[in-house]
Every structure is written in C-alpha cells, then in structure tokens.
N, C-alpha and C positions, 0 to 999 in steps of 0.2 A: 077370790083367787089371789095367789101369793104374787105378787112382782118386787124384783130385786130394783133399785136404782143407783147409781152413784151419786151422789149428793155435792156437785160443783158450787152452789151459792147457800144464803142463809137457807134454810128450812121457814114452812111458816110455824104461826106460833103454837096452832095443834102440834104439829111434830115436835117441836122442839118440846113441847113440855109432854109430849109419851118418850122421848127418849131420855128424857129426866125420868121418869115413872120407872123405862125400859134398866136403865141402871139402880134403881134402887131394887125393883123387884129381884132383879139377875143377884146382885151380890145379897139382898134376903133371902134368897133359894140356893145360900153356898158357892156361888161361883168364884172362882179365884182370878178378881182381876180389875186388883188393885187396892183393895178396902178389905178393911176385917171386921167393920159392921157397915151396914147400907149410909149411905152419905145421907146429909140433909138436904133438903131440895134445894138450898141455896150454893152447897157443896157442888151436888148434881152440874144446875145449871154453870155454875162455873168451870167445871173440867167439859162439857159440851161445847161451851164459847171458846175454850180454848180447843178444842179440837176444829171446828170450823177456822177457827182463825189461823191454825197448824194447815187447813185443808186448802184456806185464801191465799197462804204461802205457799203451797206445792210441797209441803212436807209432805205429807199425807191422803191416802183417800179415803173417801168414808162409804159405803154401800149400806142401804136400811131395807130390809125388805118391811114388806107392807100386805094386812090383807081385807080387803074392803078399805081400804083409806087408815087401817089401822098400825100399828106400830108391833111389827112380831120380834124386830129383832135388828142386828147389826154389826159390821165388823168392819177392822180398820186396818190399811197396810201403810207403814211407816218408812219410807225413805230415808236410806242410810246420808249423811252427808259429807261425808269424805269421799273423797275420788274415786278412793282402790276399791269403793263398795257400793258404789251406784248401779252395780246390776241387782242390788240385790234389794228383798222387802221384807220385812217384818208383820206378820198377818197378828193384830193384837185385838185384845177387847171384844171375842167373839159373843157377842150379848142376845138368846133367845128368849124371849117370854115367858116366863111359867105358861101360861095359854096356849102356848104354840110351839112347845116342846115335842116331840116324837113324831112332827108330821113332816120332816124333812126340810126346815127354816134351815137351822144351821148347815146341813152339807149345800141347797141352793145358796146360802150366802159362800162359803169356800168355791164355789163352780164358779159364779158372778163373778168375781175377781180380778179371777187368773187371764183374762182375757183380757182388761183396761189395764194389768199391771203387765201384761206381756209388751202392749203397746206402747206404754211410758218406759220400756225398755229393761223392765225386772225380768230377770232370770231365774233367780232362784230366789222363791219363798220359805223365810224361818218362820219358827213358832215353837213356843214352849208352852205345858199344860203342866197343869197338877197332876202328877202322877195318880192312875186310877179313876177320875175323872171321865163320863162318859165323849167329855169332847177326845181322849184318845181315841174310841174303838173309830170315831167320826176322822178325827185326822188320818187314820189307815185305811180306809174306807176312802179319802177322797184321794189316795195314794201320798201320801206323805212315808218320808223313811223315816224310822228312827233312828238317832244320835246317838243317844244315852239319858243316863238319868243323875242328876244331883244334888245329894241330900241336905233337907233343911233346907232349901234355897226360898219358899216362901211360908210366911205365918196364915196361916187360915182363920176363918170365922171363929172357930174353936177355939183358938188360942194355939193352936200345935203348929210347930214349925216340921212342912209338909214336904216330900220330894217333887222334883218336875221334873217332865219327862221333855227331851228335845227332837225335834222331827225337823225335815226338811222336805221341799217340792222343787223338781228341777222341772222349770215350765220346759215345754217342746220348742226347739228351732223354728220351726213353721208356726210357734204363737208367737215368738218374742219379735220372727221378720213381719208379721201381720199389721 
C-alpha cells in the first residue's frame, strides 16, 4: 500500500540508498531533472545529502512515497528566500520509479504537499516540466495553470535543447489558514 511521508530527519540507510537507486533510475528513464545522463552513485548520494541538509535548514521539504517499505518515488518543495517570496514554493525533482509509474505515485506525491506547504505558509506553488513530458498531463490534472512555454531552456538526455512548460497552483485560503 502506497503512503506519502515528509521526510524531517535523516532517512535510514535502506532509504537513503533507494533514493540514490530512485534518482538514477528516473533520469535513466528520460526525466528532465537535472542530469543529462544518470549520476554516479557517489554523485547520487551527494545531491541527496545535500538535499537533507537543505531539508535540516528549512529550505526545503522532501515527501517520498513508499510501497511495502519500498522507495516509489519523490518530490521536493523549495522555499524562496527573499522576503517578497516566502509565500511561495517551488514543487522540484518530481522522481517516480520506473516500477511505479502509471499507478498514481506521482499525482499522490503533488496531493501530499500541498497541505504541509499550506501550513508552512506557501501560497502559491511553481513548477516547470519539459514540455510534452507526461508529468504535464499530471500537472493539469492535479489543477496546476499554465504560464507558458520557453524555448531551449533545458538540454535533455539526448542532447537536444528541449522547451518547458510553466504551471502554477494557488493553494485555497482555508489550506494556507490550516
């Protein structure tokens, strides 16, 4: 059974090394975010240390869902930190398993969220995809707007410098007073 969590202290060390796994697999299977071929495990582990450590500082929060004790997947919301923008969040590094792809990981991790980042006082959630990418029909679907689109803004696995598409989520009054 899938459960979301937010992830406040270290992980153990099973976790930490499926979301090393969880990252190379995602950018192996094309995803755009962040790498244009899968990192080394030692890569891996170092952008996850540093995201815990971004998490120990209150930059960020990290949500992983799980099924059976397993690692499906993952997503992160990044706290602006300038003043004029602390209502707002950054939804980055949406990461599903090859494994666990089409069974609703990814829209349960955008749901799980929006309710711990309403509470920390975020308003309005950004997020940018690779244009065409099936995490768009998922970002419309979980009511995200779109922005627009702007070209060549990243290089993909391919080598091709690829468009992305910009969306936004204006969380409800009654989540952000919750």
């Amino acid at each position: 059974m899938l459960q979301i969590s937010e992830l406040t202290s270290p992980p153990s060390l099973e976790l930490f090394s499926e979301l090393v796994e969880l990252l190379q697999d995602s950018v192996a299977g094309g995803s755009s975010i962040g790498w244009t071929e899968p990192p080394t495990t030692k890569e891996a582990r170092n952008y996850w240390t540093q995201v815990l450590e971004a998490v120990g500082r209150g930059e960020r929060m990290l949500f992983v869902a799980t099924d059976n004790h397993v690692c499906a997947g993952a997503v992160q919301v990044a706290f602006a930190p300038r003043q004029n923008a602390r209502h707002r969040g950054e939804v980055q590094k949406l990461m599903v398993h090859s494994q666990y792809r089409r069974r609703g990981t990814g829209r349960a991790l955008m749901t799980a969220l929006e309710g711990p980042a309403a509470a920390r006082g975020i308003a309005l959630l950004v997020l940018d995809v690779r244009s065409g990418d099936p995490a768009e029909h998922l970002c419309r679907r979980a009511g995200y707007q779109l922005v627009g689109t702007v070209p060549g803004f990243v290089r993909s696995t391919k080598g091709t410098f690829d468009p992305t598409t910009i969306y936004y989520r204006q969380l409800s009054p009654a989540a952000v007073e919750a």
